[in-house]
N, C-alpha and C positions, 0 to 999 in steps of 0.2 A: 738548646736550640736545634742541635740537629736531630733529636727523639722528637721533635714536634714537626720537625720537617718529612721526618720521615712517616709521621702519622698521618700528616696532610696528605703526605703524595695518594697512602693506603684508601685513604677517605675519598679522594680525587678518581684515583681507578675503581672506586666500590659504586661511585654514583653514575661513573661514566655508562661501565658496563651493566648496571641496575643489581638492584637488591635479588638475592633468593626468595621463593615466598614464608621461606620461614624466618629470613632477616626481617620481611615485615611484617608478621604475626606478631616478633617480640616486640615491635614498635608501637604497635597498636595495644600491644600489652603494659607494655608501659605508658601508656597513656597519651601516646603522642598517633599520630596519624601520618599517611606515606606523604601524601601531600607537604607538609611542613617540614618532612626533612628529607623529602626528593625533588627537586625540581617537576615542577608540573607535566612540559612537555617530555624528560625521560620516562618519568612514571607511566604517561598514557600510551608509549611508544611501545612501552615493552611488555606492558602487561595486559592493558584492556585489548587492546584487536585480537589477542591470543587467546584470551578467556573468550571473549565474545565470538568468535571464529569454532572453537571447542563446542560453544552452548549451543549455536546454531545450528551447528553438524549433530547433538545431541539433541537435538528437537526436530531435525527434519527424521531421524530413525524412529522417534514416539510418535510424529505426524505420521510418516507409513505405517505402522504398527499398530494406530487406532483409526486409520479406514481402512484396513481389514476388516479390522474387528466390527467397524460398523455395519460394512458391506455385505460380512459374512452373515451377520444379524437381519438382512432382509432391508436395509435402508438403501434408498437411492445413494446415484451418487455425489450428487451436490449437499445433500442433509449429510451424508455421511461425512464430505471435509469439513462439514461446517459446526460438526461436535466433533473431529477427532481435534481441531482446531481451539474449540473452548476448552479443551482437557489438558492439553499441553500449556507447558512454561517456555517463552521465550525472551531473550533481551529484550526484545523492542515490542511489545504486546500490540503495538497500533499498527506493526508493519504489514499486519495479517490480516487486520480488519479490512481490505476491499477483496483480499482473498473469500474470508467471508461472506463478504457479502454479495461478491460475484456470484458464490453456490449457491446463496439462497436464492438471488434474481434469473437466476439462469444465464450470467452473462460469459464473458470468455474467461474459464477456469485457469488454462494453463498462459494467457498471458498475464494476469494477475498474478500468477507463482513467479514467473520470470521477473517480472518487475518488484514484487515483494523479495526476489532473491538477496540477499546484501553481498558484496562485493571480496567480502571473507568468509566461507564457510558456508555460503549461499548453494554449492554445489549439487546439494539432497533438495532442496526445493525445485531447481534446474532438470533433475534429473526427474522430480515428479511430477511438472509442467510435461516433459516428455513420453510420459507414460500418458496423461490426460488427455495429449495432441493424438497420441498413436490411436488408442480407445475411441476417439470420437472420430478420427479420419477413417481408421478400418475397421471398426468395431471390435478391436481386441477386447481378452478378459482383463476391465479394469484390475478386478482383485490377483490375479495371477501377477499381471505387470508390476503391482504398485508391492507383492509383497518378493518378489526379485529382487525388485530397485533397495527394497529397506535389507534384507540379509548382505547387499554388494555393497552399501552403506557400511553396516555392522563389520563387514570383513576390513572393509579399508581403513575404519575409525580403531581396528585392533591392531592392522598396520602400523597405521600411522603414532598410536603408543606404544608400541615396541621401537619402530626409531625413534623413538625423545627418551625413551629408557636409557638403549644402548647407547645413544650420546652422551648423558648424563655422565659418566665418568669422562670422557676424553673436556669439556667443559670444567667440570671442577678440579681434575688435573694442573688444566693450564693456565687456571685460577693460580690453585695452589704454587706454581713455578713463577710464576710472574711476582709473586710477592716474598720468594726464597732470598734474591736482594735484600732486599731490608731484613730480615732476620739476619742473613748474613752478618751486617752492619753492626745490628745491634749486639751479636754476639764477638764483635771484633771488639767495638767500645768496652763489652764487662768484661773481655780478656787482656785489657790497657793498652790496644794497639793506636786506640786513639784515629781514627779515622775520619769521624765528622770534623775533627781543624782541617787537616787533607782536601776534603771535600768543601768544606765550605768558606775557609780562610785562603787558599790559594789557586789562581787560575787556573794551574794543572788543576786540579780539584775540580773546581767549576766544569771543566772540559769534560772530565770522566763522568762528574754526575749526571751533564746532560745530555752527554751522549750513552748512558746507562738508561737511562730514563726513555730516551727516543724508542732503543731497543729494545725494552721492557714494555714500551706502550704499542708500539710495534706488534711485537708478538702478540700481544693480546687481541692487537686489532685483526691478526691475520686469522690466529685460530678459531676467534668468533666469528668471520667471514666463512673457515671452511666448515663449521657449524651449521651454521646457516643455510650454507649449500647443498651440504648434506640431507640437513631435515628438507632442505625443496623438494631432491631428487629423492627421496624416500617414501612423503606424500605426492 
């Protein structure tokens, strides 16, 4: 009883704070899918905005990088966002279509980017709405501006995976500690100290386990707050 109790808690902290993505590669490898052994709303919490936040920052540097390329080739500039635009991959492929179609109609470029922006990792489109206003207010050199804006992109997106790197240990650390408890446990019980009756046949018991527990879930909630804070202030 108490090696299942103590399984469950393990199970309990693994869904709370979500899977790694290689816990869920093996999931998918076995045949099963995150959805049916993640709760829905954790799973979209922790992984889709992230990925989708990542892909959109990686498509607004491919969108700068191919109106250059078009610009530099002799093409206006609304033809030019409106193939560097069919050449890229985005999440949301339809997000971009009035950005399109702006360029091709001649209508207002940079508030269509603004509004096409999405509200995570929207910031490369933000920033190249603002090169489009500058361009057309003062007649700056589009292609100069737009290929600034994509190398400040590039530097910040190198940034910003270098803090998720060096996070990466202080994370799995405190992973790792928080589940030292239960090893503990279980190496008490194969040396016959006998510790799950303790724990789970008497109120003292009850009282340590849950306030173990508090403390243990505690900590975990603190360190992936300061986690968190961290990757803010880094990006």
């Amino acid at each position: 009883m108490g090696l299942i109790a103590v399984m469950l808690g393990g199970l309990a902290g693994w869904l709370w704070f979500g899977p790694t993505a290689a816990s869920a590669r093996v999931l998918v490898l076995l045949g099963g899918s995150p959805d049916r052994w993640i709760p829905r709303r954790l799973w979209f919490r922790r992984t889709r905005p992230g990925k989708e936040a990542a892909a959109w920052r990686s498509a607004s540097i491919e969108l700068c990088q191919g109106i250059v390329a078009e610009l530099t080739a002799g093409r206006t500039p609304g033809d030019a966002l409106a193939r560097a635009i069919s050449s890229i991959e985005v999440p949301d492929p339809a997000a971009l279509n009035p950005v399109a179609a702006a360029a091709r109609d001649g209508g207002d470029i940079a508030a269509a980017l603004r509004r096409a922006a999405p509200p995570a990792g929207g910031e490369g489109l933000i920033r190249l709405a603002s090169c489009w206003q500058v361009s057309v207010t003062v007649g700056g050199g589009l292609a100069s501006l737009i290929e600034r804006t994509g190398s400040s992109l590039r530097e910040a997106e190198a940034h910003r995976q270098d803090v998720f790197a060096q996070l990466a240990g202080p994370r799995a650390t405190a992973r790792l500690l928080a589940f030292l408890p239960a090893l503990g446990l279980l190496m008490a019980g194969g040396l016959g100290m006998q510790p799950f009756p303790f724990l789970f046949g008497t109120p003292a018991g009850f009282a340590c386990l849950a306030i173990g527990l508090t403390l243990d879930a505690t900590g975990l909630w603190w360190t992936n707050r300061l986690v968190r804070q961290a990757e803010a202030a880094g990006t």
